[in-house]
C-alpha positions in Angstrom: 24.4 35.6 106.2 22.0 32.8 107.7 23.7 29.6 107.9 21.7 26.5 108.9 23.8 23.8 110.8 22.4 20.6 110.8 24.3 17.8 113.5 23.3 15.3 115.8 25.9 16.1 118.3 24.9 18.6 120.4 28.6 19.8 121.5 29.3 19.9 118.0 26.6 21.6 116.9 27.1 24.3 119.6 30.9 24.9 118.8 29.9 25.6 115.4 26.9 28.2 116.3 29.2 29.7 118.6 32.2 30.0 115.5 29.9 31.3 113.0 28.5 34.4 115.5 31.6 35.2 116.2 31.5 35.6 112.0 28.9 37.6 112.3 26.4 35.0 110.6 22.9 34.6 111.6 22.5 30.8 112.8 19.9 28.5 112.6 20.7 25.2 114.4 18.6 21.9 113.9 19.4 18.0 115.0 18.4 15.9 112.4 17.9 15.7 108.8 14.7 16.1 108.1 14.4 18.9 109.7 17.1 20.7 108.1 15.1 20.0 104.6 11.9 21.2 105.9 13.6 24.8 106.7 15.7 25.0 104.1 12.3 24.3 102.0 10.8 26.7 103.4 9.8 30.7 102.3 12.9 32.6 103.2 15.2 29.5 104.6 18.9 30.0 104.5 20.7 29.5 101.5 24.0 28.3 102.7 23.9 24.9 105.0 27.1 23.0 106.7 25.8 19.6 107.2 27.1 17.0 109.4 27.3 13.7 107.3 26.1 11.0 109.7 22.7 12.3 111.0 19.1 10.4 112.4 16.6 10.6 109.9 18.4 11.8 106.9 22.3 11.7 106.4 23.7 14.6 104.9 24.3 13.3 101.2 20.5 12.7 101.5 19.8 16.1 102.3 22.0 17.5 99.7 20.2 15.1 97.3 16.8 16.2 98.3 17.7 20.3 97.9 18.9 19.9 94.5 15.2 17.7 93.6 13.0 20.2 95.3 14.5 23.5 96.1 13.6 26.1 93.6 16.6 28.1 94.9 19.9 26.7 95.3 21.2 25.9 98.3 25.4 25.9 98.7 26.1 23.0 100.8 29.1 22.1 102.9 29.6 18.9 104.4 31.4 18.6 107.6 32.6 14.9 108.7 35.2 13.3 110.5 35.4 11.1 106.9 38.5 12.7 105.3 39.0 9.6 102.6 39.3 10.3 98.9 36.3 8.1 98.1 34.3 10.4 101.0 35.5 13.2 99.2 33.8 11.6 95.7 30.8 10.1 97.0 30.5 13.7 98.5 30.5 15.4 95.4 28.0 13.2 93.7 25.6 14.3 96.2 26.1 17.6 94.7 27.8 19.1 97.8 29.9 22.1 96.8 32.6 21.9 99.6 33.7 19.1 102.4 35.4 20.0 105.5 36.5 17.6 107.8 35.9 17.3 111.8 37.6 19.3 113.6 37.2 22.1 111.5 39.6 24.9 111.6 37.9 28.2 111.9 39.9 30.3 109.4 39.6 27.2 106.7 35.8 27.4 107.3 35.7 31.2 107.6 37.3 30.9 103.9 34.7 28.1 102.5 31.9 30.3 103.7 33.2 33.2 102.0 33.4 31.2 98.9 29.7 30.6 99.4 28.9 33.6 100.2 30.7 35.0 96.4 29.0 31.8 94.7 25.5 32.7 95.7 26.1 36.4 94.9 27.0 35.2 91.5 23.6 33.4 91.3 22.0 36.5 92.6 23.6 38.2 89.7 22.5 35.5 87.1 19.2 35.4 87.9 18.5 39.4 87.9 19.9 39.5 85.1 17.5 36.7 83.3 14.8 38.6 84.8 15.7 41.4 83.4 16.1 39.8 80.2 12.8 38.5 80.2 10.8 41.4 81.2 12.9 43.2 77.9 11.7 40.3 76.1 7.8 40.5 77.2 7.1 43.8 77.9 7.1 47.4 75.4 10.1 49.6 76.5 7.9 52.7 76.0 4.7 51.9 78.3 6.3 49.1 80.4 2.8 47.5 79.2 3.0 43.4 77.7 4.6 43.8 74.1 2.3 42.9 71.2 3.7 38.5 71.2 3.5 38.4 74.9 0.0 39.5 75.0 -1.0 37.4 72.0 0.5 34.3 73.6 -1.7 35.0 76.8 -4.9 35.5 74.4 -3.9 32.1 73.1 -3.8 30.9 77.1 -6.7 32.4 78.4 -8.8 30.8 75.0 -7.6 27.2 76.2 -8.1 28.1 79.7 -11.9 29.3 78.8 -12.4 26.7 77.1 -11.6 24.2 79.9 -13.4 26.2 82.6 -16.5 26.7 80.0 -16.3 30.8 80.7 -16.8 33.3 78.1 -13.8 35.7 76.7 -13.5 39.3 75.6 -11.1 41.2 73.8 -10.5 44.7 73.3 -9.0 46.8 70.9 -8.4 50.7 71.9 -6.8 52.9 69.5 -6.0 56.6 70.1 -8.0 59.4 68.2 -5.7 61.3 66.1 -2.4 60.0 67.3 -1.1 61.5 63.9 -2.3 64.7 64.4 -0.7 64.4 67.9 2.5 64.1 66.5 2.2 66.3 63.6 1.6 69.1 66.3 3.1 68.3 69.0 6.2 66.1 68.0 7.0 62.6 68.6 8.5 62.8 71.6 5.3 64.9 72.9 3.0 61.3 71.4 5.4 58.8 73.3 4.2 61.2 76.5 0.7 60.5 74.9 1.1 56.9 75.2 2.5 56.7 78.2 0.2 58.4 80.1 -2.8 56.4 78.5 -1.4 53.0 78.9 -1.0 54.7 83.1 -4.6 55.5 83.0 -5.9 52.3 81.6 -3.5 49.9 83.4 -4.4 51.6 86.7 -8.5 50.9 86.0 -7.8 47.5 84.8 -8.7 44.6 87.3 -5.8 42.3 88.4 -6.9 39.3 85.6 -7.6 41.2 82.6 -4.6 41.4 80.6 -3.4 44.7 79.1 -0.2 45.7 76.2 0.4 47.5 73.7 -0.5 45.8 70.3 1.3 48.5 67.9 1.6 51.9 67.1 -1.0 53.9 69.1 -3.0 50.3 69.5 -3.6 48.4 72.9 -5.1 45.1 73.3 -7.0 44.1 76.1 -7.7 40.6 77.1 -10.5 40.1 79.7 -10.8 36.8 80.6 -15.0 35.5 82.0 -16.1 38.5 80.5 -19.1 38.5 79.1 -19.6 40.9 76.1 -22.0 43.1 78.4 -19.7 43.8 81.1 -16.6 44.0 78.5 -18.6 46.9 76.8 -18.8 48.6 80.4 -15.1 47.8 81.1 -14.1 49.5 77.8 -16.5 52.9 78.6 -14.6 53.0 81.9 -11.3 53.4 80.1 -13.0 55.5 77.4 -13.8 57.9 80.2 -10.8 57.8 82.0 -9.0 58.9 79.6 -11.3 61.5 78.0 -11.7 63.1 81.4 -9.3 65.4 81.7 -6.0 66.4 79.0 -3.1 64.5 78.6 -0.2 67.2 80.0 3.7 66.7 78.1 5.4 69.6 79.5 3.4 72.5 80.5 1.1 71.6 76.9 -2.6 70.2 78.0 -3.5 67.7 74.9 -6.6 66.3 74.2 -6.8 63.3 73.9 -9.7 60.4 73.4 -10.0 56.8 72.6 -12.0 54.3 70.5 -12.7 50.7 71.6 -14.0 47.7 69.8 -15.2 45.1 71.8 -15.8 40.7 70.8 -16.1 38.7 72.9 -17.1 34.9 72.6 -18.6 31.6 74.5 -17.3 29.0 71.8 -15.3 26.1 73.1 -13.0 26.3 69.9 -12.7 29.8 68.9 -9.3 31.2 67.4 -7.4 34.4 68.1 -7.2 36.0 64.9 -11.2 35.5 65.0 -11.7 37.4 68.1 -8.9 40.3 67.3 -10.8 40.5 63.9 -14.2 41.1 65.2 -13.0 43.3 67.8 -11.0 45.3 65.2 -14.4 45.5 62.8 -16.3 47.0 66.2 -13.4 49.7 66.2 -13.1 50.7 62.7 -17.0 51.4 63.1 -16.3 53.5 66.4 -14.0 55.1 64.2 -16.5 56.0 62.0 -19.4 57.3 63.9 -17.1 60.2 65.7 -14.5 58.6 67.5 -14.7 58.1 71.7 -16.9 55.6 71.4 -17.4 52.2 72.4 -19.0 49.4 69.7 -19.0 45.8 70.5 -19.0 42.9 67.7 -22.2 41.1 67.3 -21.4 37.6 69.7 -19.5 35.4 67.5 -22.1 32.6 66.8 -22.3 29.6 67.9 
């Protein structure tokens, strides 16, 4: 584990590097207090300090007090002082130090705090995969791995305030499989979950890093393309038409062809709504629908 030590003294400071490599811990060894905040700060800085209490600069209850205001990742802190008073101990604590050992350490006492450290920050590590994971389950289909149809609502509703701020105009996009129902009628349901998943690949992989792409239900995606005129969201729709037309959709050893309509809206309004945009863009598709399917027709621009 990397372990910063933070002390003043440099005899100290070098009997405790020396203890802790003997651990097996990777050491990083400052003087003062400043400097200890500045690396832990830092992109990858060590998550488990043993901070000397009286240092220049910055004591080490000021230290602690600063990681817990600014560090987005928490920081286990021990302090280590000659203080061994029961009102040390306290004030200590209400820095929001997690452990306290007192000069001169014994090794196997330390060895045992850092271990405790060591299983605290694990835990963390656990806690926060497991909110991530929670969170992607909460935003994201389970089918496509695409934004669910709230998340990519709420970011329609984002990118409107955000266009209207930056005075940019907004497209949306509505693709819908052709005959998804035939799809399944003949090939199964499992064989139309391969369907989806392999047009949600081929769209997602043509789709420029700020347009915003999920599945809106069913065989429906929604496709939110933020400064983009209704010209260039018309091209940006083809080029997904095509992709996807281009060659059959393989489930098993079964080629399937498959094709999809878009309808495009798009606006420059400072106080458009959603359910405006989705309807226009959902009017363009019902008349793709209707002239032959694979086709591309864009809403007239949504006056002003």
């Amino acid at each position: 584990m990397k372990i910063l030590i933070a002390d003043d003294d440099p005899v100290s400071r070098r009997l405790l590097e020396a203890t802790l490599l003997r651990m097996g811990h990777e050491v990083v060894a400052v003087s003062d207090g400043l400097e200890a905040v500045d690396l832990m700060l830092s992109a990858g800085g060590p998550r488990l300090a043993i901070l000397d209490w009286m240092m220049p600069k910055a004591d080490g209850l000021t230290v602690c007090r600063t990681l817990r205001e600014r560090s987005a990742t928490y920081v286990y802190v021990i302090l280590l002082t000659t203080r061994d008073r029961r009102e040390d101990m306290m004030a200590a604590l209400d820095a929001e130090a997690d452990d306290f050992v007192t000069k001169p350490f014994d090794v196997v006492e330390l060895g045992a705090r850092i271990r405790s450290g060591e299983r605290v920050l694990g835990l963390q590590e656990q806690l926060i995969a497991a909110h991530e994971a929670l969170h992607h389950e909460a935003t994201h289909d389970r089918l496509t791995g695409l934004w669910n149809r709230g998340r990519i609502l709420d970011q329609l509703g984002r990118e409107l305030i955000r266009s209207r701020r930056e005075h940019r105009p907004l497209s949306v996009v509505i693709a819908d499989i052709d005959h998804f129902k035939r799809i399944n009628d003949t090939h199964g349901h499992r064989a139309g979950d391969d369907v989806l998943r392999q047009v949600a690949e081929r769209m997602n992989a043509l789709s420029a890093e700020r347009d915003c792409l999920g599945r809106y239900g069913g065989e429906e995606f929604l496709i939110v393309l933020p400064g983009c005129p209704a010209l260039d969201a018309r091209a940006v729709a083809d080029r997904l038409r095509a992709a996807v037309a281009s060659s059959p959709t393989q489930v098993g050893t079964t080629l399937i062809p498959v094709t999809v309509s878009f309808g495009v809206a798009s606006t420059d309004r400072a106080d458009e709504q959603p359910a405006t945009l989705i309807n226009a863009a959902d009017e363009a598709l019902y008349r793709a629908k209707a002239a032959g399917r694979n086709r591309v027709e864009t809403a007239p621009l949504l006056p002003r």
